[in-house]
N, C-alpha and C positions, 0 to 999 in steps of 0.2 A: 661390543656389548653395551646394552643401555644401560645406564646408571638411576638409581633414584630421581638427581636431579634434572637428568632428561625425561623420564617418567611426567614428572612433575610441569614440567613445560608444555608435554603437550596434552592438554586438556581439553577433551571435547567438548564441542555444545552442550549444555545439561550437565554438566560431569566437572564435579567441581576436584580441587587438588587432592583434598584428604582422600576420598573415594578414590581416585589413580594414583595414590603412591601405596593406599591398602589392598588395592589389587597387583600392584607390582608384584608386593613383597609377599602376595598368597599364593603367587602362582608355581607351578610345582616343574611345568617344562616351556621353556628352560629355566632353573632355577634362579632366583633373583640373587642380583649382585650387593653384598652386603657391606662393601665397601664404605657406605658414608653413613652407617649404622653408629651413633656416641656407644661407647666402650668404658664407661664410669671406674672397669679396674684396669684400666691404662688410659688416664683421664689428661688426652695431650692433644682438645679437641679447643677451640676460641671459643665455643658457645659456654663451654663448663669454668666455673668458678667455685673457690672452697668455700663449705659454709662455717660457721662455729657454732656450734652446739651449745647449749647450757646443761653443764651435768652436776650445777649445786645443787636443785631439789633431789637427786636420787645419790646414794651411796653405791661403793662400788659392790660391795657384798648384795645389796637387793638386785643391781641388773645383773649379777653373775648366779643369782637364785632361779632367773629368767633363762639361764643360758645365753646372757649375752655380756660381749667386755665393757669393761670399763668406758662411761661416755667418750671422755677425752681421745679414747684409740680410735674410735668411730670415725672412718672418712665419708663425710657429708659432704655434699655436693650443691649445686643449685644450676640452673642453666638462665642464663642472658633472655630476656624477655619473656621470660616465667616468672613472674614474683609471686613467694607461697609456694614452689614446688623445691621439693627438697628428697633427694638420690643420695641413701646411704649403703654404702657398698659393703654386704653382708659383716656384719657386726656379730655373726654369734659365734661366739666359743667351740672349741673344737668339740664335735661329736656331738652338739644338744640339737640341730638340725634334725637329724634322726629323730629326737622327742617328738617333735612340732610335725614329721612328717607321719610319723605312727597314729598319733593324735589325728590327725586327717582322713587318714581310710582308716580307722578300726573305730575313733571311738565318734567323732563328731556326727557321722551319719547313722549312729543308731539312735532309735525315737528316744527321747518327744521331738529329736529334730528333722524336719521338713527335708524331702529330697525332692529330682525330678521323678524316681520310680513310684512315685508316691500317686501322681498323675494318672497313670496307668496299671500301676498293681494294688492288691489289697497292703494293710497293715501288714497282715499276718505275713506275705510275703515278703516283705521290704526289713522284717524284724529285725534280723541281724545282717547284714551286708557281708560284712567282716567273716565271718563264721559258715556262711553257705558260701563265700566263693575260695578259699584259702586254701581246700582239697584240690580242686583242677588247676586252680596258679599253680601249684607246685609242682603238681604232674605237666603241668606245660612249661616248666623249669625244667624239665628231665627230657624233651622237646616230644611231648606227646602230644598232639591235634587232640582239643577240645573246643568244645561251643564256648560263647562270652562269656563271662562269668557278671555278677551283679555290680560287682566293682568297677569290671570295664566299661559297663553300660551307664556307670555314674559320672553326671553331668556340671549337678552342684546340689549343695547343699546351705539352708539358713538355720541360722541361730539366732536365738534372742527375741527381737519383733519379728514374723514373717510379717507374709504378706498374704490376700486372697489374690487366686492366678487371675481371676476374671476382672474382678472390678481394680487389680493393681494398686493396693491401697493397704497402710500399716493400720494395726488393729489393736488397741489395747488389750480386745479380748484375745489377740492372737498370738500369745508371749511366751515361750518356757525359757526357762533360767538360762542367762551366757553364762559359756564356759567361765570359772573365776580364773585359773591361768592365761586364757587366752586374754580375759580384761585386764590380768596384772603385767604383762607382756605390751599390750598393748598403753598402758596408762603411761608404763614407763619411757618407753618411745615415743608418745606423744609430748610428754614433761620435757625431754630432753629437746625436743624443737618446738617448745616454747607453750605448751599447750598445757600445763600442770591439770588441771580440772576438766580434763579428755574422760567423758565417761561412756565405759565399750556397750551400747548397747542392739545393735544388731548387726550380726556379717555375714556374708553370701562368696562361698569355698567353691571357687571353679575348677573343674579336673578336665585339662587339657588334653587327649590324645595328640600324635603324630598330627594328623588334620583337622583339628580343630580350632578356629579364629573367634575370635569376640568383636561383633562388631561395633560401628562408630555411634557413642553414646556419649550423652551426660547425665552423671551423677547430682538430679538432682530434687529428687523422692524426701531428704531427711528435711523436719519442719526448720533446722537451726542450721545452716550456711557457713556460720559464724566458724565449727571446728572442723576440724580435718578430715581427709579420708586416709585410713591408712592401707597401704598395701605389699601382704607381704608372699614372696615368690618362692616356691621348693620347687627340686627336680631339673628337668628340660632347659635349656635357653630360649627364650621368648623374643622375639621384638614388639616394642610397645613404642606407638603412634602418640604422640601429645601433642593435640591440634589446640586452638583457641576458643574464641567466645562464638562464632560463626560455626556450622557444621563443615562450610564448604573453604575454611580456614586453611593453608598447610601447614601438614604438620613437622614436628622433629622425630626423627627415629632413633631407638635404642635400644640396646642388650638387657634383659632385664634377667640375671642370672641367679643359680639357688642361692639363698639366704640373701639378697636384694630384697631392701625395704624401698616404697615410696612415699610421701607424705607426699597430698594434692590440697593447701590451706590459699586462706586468703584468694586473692584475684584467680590464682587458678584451681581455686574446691570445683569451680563451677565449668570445667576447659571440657572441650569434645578430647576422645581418647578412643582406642580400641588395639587390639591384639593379633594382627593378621594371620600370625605362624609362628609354629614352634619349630626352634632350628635346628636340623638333624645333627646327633650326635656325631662328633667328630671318629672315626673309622679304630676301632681299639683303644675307645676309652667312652664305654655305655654311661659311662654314671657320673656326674662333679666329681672331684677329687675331694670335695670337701663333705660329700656326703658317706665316703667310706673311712672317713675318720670317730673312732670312737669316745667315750667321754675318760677323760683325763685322769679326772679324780672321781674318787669314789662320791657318789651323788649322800647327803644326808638328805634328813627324813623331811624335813623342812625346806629341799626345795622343790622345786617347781619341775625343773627338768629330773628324769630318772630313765635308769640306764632302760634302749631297747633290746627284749632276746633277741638270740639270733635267729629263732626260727621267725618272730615277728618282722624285724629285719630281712630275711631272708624273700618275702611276701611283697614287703614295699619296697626292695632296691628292684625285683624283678619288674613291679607295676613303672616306676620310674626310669627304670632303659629308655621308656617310649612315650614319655609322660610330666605331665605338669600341675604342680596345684597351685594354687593362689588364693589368697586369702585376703579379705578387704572387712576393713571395719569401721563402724559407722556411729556417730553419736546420733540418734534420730530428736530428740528433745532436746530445748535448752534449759538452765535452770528455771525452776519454777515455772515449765511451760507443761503445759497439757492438750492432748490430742483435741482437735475442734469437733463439736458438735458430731461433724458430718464421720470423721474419721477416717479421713481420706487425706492419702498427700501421695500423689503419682510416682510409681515405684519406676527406676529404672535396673529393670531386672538383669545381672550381671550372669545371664545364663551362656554358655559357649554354643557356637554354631557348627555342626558339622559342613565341612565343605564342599565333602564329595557328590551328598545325597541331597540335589535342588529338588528334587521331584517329591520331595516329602517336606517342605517349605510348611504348610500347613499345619498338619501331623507334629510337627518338629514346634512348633510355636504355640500349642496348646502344652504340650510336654514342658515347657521352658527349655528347648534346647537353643535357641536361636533370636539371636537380633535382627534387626533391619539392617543392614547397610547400604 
């Protein structure tokens, strides 16, 4: 069986290393060997090292308002010739997952915020997402053959700045309000690895299918370098490529699982990366274990996280059998900074690629379904 690391050795003419170990690990026959994939919750790998968090600036009552524990319990990570990237291995509290994951298909994609179906359908159509496709999920829970629903056809969606598809470019004029949860979630996770004054203001929600990859990009559209990118994973197992300053760089591979956080700061805000595949649930157990855990205590009114129904639940564990969201968030200004003139700064649109269907390559890249790889 080949491994990654022979993948990687032999590289064609033109064909640099990151592009052949991301085609390794997309190919479906015969399945790739996942053997030298880092595993951050069984962190017994030379490349990984522990990091230390600072959790003075935040209390432990505000990150558990977040749904998430105590800084201190947080296993943080870092990897050996990555300085700035920092792998914390799902820190949130039992059952508030479920919050963050409802929060993603019901309420983020409904307007004023931007989707891909937005591209090709009216407003009026795109209205509720949540709401026109919840009747057929459920009847296809009951295993009855229906057509896609709007939900499965969702690719991503942005909050906060978008962007114009054409000219790829942040827009003052182009803003509706970020979520305040998702900025108080995110400020705090920024604080905690060293970021205190992390302000959340645009993020682009990828929804993985079975075959869907993200291809090899850098992040690096926001006018300020300076803060971090954060990224956070529900549902599916992922592997995630972390290449270097070069495209044709090789990269490192790894598990990137639900409630998996990334932080990409410093020397590597700026690192090529991308997603080849989501890795097939393992045979009688569709779902994390940690996504069928519910919330502990009774949630008050004042926080953040709040219990999901079960019919809601019932919606997103079935989308999630076969499925991935992620969530990446962005500071695009630094203090006291303002959009230039032009108003342009090159978005690198973090849109998923389907696999199967090359022959709609086109089609696919006006939609924002698809990168370059």
């Amino acid at each position: 069986m080949m491994t990654a690391k022979m993948a990687a050795s032999l590289v064609e003419h033109g064909e640099d290393a990151f592009r052949k170990l991301f085609k390794f690990y997309k190919r479906r026959n015969p399945p790739p060997d996942f053997s030298e994939v880092i595993n951050f919750s069984k962190p017994c790998n030379d490349k990984i090292f522990t990091c230390e968090l600072n959790s003075t600036p935040i209390s432990e009552e505000d990150v558990s308002k977040a749904g998430l524990r105590p800084v201190k319990d947080w296993k943080a990570f870092g990897l050996h010739g990555y300085p700035g990237f920092i792998f914390i291995s799902d820190p949130f509290l039992p059952g508030s997952q479920q919050y963050w994951v409802k929060q993603c298909l019901k309420i983020y994609p409904q307007k004023p915020n931007v989707c891909n179906l937005d591209m090709h359908m009216s407003s009026v159509e795109t209205e509720n997402i949540w709401e026109r496709s919840i009747d057929v999920i459920r009847r296809k829970g009951c295993g009855k053959r229906e057509p896609k629903t709007l939900l499965e056809k969702l690719r991503w969606v942005t909050l906060g700045y978008h962007y114009d598809w054409n000219s790829k470019t942040y827009s003052p004029d182009h803003y509706t309000p970020f979520p305040k949860e998702l900025q108080s979630l995110s400020h705090k996770v920024a604080a905690a690895c060293g970021f205190p004054g992390f302000n959340a203001e645009a993020g682009i929600l990828n929804y993985y299918r079975s075959d869907s990859s993200l291809g090899i990009h850098v992040d690096e559209s926001e006018l300020d370098h300076t803060r971090p990118l954060l990224s956070f994973s529900f549902g599916q197992t992922s592997v995630f490529l972390l290449g270097g300053t070069k495209r044709e760089d090789c990269p490192t591979a790894m598990f990137m699982h639900s409630g998996d956080i990334m932080v990409m700061s410093g020397p590597s805000r700026l690192l090529y990366h991308a997603v080849p595949c989501i890795v097939p649930a393992p045979a009688g157990n569709v779902l994390p274990p940690c996504l069928g855990q519910r919330l502990e205590a009774k949630a008050q009114d004042d926080d953040i996280i709040q219990s999901v129904s079960e019919e809601d639940w019932e919606v997103c564990s079935w989308y999630l059998q076969t499925s991935r969201v992620n969530v990446t968030v962005r500071q695009v200004l630094g203090s006291s900074q303002d959009f230039p003139s032009t108003q342009a700064s090159h978005l690198s649109t973090d849109s998923c690629e389907k696999s199967e269907e090359e022959t709609q390559k086109n089609k696919k890249r006006k939609s924002g379904y698809e990168r370059d790889t």
